[in-house]
KOLFI-217875 format. One record per residue (C-alpha): x, y, z. Coordinates in nm, 3 decimals. Example, Ala and Ser with C-alpha at 12.3 -4.5 7.8 and 13.67 -1.06 7.14 Angstrom:
# residues 2
1.230_-0.450_0.780
1.367_-0.106_0.714
# end
This chain:
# residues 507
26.846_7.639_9.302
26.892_7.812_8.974
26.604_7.831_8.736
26.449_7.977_8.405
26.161_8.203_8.421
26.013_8.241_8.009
25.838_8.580_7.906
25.533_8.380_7.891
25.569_8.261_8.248
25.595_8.608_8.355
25.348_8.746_8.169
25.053_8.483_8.254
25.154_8.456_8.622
25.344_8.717_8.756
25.305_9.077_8.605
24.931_9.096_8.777
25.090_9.108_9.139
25.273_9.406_8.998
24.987_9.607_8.858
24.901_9.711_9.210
25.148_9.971_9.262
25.290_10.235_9.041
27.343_10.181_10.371
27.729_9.938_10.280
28.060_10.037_10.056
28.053_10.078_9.694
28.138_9.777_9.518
28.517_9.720_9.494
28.641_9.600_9.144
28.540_9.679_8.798
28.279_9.498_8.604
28.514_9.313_8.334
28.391_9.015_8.127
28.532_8.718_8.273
28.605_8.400_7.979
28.330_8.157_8.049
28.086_8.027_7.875
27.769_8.209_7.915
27.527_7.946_7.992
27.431_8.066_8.359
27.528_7.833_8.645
27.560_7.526_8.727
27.247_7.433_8.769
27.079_7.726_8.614
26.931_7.823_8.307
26.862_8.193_8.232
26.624_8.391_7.974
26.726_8.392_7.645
26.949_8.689_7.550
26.866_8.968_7.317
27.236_8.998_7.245
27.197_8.841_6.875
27.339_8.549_6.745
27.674_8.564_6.899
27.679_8.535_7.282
27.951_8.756_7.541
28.182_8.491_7.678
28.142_8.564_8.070
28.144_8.361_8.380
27.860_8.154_8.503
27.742_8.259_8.854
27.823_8.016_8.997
28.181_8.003_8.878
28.140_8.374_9.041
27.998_8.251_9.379
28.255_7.995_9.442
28.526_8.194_9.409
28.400_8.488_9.646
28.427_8.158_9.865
28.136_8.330_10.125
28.023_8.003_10.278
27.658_8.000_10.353
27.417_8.053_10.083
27.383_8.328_9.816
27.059_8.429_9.645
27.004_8.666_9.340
26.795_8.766_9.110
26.780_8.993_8.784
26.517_9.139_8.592
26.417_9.371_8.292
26.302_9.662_8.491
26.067_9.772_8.226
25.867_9.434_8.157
25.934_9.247_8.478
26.119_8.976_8.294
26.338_8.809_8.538
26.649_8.697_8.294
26.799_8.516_8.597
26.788_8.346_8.919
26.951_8.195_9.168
26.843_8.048_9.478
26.600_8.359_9.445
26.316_8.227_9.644
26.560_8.134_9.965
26.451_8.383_10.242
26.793_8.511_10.352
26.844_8.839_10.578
26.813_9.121_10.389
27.023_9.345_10.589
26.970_9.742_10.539
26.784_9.709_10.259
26.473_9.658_10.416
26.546_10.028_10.454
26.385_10.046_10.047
26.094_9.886_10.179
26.050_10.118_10.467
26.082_10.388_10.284
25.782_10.242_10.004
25.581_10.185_10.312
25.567_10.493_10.460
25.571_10.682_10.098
25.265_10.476_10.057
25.097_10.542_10.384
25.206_10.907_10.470
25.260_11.066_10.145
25.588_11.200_9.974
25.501_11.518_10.131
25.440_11.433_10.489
25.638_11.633_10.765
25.634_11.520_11.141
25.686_11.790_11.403
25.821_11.882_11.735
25.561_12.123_11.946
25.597_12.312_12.249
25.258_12.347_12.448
25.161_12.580_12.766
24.885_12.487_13.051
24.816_12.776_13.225
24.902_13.161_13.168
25.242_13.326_13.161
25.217_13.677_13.392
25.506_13.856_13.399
25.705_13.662_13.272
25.612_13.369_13.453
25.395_13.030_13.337
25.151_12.958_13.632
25.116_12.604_13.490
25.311_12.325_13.285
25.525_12.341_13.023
25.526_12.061_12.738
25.766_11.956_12.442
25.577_11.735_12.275
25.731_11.457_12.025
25.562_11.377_11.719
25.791_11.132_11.576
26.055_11.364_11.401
26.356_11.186_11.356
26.559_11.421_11.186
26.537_11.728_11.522
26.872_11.797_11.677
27.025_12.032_11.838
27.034_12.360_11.611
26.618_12.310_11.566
26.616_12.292_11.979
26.769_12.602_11.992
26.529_12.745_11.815
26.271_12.581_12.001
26.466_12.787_12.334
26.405_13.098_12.152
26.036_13.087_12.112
26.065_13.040_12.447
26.208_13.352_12.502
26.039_13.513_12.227
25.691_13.491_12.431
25.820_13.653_12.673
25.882_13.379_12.927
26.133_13.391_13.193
26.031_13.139_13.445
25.807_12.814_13.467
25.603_12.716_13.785
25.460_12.412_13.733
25.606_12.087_13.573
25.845_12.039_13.240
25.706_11.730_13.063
25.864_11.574_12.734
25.600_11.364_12.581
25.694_11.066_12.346
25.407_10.906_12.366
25.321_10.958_11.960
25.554_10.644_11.897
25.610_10.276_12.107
25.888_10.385_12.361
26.176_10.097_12.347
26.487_10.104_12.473
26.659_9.930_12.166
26.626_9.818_11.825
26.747_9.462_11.830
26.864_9.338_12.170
27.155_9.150_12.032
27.377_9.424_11.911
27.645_9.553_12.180
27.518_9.780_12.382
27.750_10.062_12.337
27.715_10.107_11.940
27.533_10.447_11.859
27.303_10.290_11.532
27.101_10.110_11.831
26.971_10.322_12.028
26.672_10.389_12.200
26.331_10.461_12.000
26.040_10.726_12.107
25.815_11.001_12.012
26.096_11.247_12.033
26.447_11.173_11.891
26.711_11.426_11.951
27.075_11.398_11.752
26.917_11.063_11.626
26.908_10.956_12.010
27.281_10.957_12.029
27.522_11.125_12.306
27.857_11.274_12.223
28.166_11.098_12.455
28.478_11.220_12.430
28.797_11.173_12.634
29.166_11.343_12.649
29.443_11.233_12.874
29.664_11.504_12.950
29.922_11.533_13.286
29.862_11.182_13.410
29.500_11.180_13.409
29.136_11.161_13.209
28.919_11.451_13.110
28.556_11.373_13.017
28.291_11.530_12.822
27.937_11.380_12.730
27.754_11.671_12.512
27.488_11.723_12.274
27.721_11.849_11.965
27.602_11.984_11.662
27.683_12.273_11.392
27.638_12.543_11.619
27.608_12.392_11.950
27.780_12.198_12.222
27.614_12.190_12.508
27.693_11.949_12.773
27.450_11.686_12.940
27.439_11.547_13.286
27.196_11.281_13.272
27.417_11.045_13.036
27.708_10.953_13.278
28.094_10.831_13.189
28.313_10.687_13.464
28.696_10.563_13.369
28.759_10.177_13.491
29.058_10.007_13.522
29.031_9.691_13.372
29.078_9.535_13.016
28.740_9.409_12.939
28.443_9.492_12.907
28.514_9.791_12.706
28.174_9.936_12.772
27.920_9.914_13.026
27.585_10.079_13.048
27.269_10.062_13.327
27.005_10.247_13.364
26.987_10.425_13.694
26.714_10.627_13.799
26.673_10.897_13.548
27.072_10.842_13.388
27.227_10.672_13.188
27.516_10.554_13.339
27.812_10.466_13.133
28.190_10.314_13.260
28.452_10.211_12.978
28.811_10.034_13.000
29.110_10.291_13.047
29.332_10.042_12.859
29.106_10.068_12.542
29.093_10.486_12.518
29.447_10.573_12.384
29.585_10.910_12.437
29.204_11.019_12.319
28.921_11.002_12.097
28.535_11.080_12.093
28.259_10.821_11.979
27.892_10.805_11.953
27.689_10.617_12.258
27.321_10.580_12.202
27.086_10.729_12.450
26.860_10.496_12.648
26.608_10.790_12.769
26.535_11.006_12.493
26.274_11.215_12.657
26.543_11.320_12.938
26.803_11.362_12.668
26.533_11.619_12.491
26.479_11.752_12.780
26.768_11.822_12.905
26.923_12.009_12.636
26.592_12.265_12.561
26.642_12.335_12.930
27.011_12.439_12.871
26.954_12.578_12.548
26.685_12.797_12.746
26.901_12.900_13.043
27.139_13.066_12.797
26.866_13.253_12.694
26.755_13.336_13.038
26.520_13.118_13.071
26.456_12.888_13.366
26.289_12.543_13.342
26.233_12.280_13.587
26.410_11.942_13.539
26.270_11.770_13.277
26.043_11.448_13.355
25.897_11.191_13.077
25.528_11.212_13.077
25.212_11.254_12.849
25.016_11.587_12.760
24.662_11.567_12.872
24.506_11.765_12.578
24.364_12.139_12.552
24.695_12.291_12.632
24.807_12.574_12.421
25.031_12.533_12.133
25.354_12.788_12.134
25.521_12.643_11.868
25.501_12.391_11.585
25.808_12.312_11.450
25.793_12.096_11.145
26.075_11.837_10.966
26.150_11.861_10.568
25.921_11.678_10.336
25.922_11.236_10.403
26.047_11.216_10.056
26.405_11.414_10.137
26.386_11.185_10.492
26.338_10.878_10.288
26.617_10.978_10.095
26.832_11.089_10.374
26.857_10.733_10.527
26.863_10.536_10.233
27.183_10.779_10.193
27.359_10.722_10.510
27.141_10.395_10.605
27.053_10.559_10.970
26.839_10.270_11.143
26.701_10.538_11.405
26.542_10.737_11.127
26.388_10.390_10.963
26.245_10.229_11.233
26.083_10.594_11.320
25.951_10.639_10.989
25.839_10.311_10.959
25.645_10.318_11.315
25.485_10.638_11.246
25.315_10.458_10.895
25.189_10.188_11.100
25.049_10.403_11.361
24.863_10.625_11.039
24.734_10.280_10.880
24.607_10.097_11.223
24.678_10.292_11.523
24.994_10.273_11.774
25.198_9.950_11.741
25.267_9.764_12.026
25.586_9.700_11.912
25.851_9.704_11.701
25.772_9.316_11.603
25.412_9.349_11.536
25.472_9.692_11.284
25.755_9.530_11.115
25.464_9.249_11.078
25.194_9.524_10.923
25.472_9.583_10.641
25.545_9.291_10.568
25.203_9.237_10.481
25.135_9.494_10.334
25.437_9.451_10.066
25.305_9.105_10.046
25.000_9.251_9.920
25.156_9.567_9.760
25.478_9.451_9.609
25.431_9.072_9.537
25.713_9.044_9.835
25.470_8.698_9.934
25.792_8.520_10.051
25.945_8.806_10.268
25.890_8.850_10.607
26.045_9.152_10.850
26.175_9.160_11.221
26.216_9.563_11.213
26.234_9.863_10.917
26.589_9.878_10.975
26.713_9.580_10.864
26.923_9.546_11.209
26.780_9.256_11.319
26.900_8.963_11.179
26.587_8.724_11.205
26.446_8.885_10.889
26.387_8.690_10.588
26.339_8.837_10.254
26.378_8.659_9.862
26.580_8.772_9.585
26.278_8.746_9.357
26.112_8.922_9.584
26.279_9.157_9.623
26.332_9.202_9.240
25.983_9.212_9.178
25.938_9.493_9.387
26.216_9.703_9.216
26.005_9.665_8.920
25.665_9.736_9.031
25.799_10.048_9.282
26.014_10.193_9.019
25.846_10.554_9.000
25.855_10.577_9.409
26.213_10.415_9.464
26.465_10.468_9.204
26.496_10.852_9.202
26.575_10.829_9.529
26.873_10.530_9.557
27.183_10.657_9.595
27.466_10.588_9.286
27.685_10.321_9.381
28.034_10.348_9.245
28.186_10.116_9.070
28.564_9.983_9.098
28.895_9.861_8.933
29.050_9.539_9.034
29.284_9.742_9.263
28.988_9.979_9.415
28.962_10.288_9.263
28.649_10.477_9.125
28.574_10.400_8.726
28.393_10.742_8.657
28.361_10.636_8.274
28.200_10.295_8.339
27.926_10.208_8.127
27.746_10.047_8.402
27.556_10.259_8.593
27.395_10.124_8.910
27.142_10.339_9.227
27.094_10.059_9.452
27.073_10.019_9.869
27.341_9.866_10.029
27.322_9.598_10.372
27.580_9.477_10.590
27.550_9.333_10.910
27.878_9.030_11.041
27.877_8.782_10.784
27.612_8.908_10.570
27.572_9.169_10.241
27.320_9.289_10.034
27.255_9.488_9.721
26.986_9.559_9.537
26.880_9.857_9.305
26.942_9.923_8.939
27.176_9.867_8.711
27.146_10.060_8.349
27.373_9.903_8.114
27.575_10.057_7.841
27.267_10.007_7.601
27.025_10.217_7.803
26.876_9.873_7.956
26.755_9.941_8.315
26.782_9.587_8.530
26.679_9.586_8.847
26.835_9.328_9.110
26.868_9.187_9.460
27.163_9.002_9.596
27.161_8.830_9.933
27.423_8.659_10.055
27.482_8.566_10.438
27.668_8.253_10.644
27.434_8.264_10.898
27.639_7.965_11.080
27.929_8.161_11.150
27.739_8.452_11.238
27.558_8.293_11.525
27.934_8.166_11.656
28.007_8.532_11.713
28.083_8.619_12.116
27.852_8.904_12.223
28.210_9.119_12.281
28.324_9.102_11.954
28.033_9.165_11.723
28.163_9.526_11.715
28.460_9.382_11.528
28.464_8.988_11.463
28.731_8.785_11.295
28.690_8.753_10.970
28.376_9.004_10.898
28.578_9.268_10.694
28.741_9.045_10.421
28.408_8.879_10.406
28.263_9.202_10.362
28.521_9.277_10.116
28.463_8.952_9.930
28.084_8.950_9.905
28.136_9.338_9.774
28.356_9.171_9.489
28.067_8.933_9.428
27.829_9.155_9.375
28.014_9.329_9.129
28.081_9.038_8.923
27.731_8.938_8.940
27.638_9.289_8.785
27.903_9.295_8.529
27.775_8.953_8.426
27.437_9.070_8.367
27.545_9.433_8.232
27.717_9.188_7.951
27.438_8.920_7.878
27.163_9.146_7.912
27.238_9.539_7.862
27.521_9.530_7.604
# end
């Protein structure tokens, strides 16, 4: 359903839910006037234009939807980002999945909880004494819900061990992860083996991700499972890889004991490659590499064991993360789902305690940008967007680009726009900062889009055939038939959609 909203509508009904508040591909082809009549689409009716008495000849959405020929349903929606004035609409109140950007609303929600200049941290605690050289008690890396700590930081983490003069430990290692819901994936759905679902605790290290890489030289495999990073490689025993001889599965994982125990296909590895596996046990993953990282430096450390500090122990070290704002902006950047859903459970642990799940925080944002962000119609699964059981409105979502403009906009990323044969128009006079979404079969967009006029509009695009999504076989939702040029084709979509609007509206 397409629809009008008036400037009286908006301004009677709608602008007092806004008082309350102060990661995809670029798009793919240039934003050129199509020759349509400009009378919205079929079905629709849009606000009048400020264009004068003359109007741009462009294509109707609709005309633009039908030939992206997506299938499904497509929802948008458009509006003045200074007065709220939604100039167009269609199917905008259809909850579809949102995709990554719920990452936009994760990052309002924790802005809004935390503060922009919140920093989580990473400690390392002593029970007992250290004599000569020695800790007569327990030795604790602690987790507070930093999801940006990898290997480099650990290292320095080793030092300070080293630094206090400590050359041995007596009594237990413990990595506690207790300051977050420990679960063992984001959305249960995805295959098992891809690295942006992994595990979620407390304590995150290289955004709970393993390093597997393989080279076949003289006949046969060599292996490597490490914990790589700028300066660092060191290797890890707990995440397992064993070679099988067979053509599918590619992957298989269980959990065994305290490993992660990995096989893959021989017939899918080439002459060699490296990849990403997500970690199922972050604490032993943690744990693990400090006590490597602190061998090198000569000192010795139990085996690591997942566990909880009991309080009054000593703090060695506090080690803290850059400001939330930068994080914020960090995963809106590279849309990392580990760092959301962290982020996200951390500002529902501040605002009512510990979660007891993903489900039930996901829940305590959606209410609160219900309340917060006139998002009424929207309702969330996760903060990454990964699941696909989310729901969230167009107009929703358009609304709250308006209302959250201060907190959100400075800290999109641009979004480069296209020619019809896909290169980069660095003189186009559209500019857009928006947050991108993809999951099989679905795409959205929604941001800004500043027009050649100086107009700011912000927007939300949904589009998803949820059908064909849900005829996906678990072992090809890596990779299904069909998901790229869909991709491709919703990209070109959106693109025409903000070229239309650039044209009626910003020109």
């Amino acid at each position: 359903m397409m629809r009008m909203i008036s400037k009286r509508f908006f301004l009677t009904a709608g602008f007092s839910a806004l008082a309350t508040m102060a990661c995809a591909r670029a798009p793919e082809r240039s934003l050129r006037p199509q020759g349509r009549p400009a009378h919205g689409s079929a079905g629709a009716t849009t606000a009048p234009s400020t264009a004068g008495p003359t109007q741009p000849k462009v294509a109707s959405a609709q005309a633009l939807i039908a030939r992206a020929e997506l299938g499904g349903k497509v929802g948008f929606a458009v509006a003045d980002a200074k007065t709220g004035l939604v100039l167009e609409s269609g199917n905008g109140r259809t909850g579809l999945p949102p995709a990554s950007v719920t990452k936009a609303v994760t990052a309002l929600y924790a802005l809004a909880t935390l503060g922009a200049g919140h920093r989580f941290y990473t400690e390392l605690r002593l029970s007992g004494t250290i004599s000569s050289g020695v800790l007569q008690g327990d030795l604790i890396l602690k987790g507070g819900g930093d999801p940006t700590l990898d290997t480099d930081r650990m290292a320095e983490l080793a030092g300070a061990l080293k630094a206090a003069g400590l050359r041995e430990v007596k009594g237990k290692f413990i990595v506690d992860g207790t300051a977050l819901p420990s679960l063992n994936e984001i959305d249960r759905d995805q295959p098992e083996h891809v690295g942006y679902n992994p595990a979620i605790s407390g304590i995150a290290l290289n955004f709970n991700r393993v390093h597997f890489e393989w080279k076949r030289a003289g006949g046969k495999w060599s292996t490597t499972m490490d914990a790589r990073s700028d300066r660092y490689r060191p290797n890890v025993r707990f995440a397992k890889m064993k070679i099988a001889s067979r053509d599918a599965p590619v992957y298989t994982y269980a959990s065994k004991g305290q490993e992660d125990h990995w096989s893959v296909s021989a017939q899918a590895l080439g002459k060699g490659g490296s990849r990403w596996l997500p970690v199922r046990q972050p604490e032993l993953y943690a744990g693990e590499v400090l006590r490597e990282l602190a061998r090198a430096q000569g000192v010795s450390l139990p085996q690591p064991q997942k566990g909880a500090a009991r309080g009054g122990e000593r703090v060695l070290l506090r080690q803290q993360s850059a400001e939330l704002r930068s994080i914020c902006q960090d995963f809106l950047k590279y849309s990392n789902n580990m760092m959301t859903e962290m982020v996200g459970l951390a500002a529902t642990a501040a605002r009512s305690g510990r979660p007891v799940s993903l489900k039930a925080s996901a829940g305590e944002m959606s209410r609160w940008a219900g309340a917060t962000l006139g998002m009424g119609s929207s309702r969330f699964v996760d903060h990454s967007g990964l699941g696909e059981d989310s729901r969230a409105t167009a107009e929703d979502m358009a609304k709250a680009l308006v209302a959250a403009r201060s907190e959100i906009a400075p800290i999109l990323k641009p979004i480069a726009l296209r020619d019809a044969k896909g290169r980069v128009k660095k003189d186009h006079p559209i500019d857009v900062h928006a947050k991108t979404g993809t999951l099989n079969f679905v795409s959205a967009l929604a941001g800004y889009a500043k027009g050649a006029d100086g107009t700011v509009m912000s927007f939300a695009i949904f589009a998803a055939d949820t059908d064909r999504r849900a005829r996906i076989k678990r072992s090809e939702r890596e990779n299904p038939k069909g998901a790229r040029s869909w991709n491709k084709r919703a990209k070109v979509l959106q693109q025409d959609l903000i070229e239309r609007w650039g044209t009626l509206y910003a020109s």
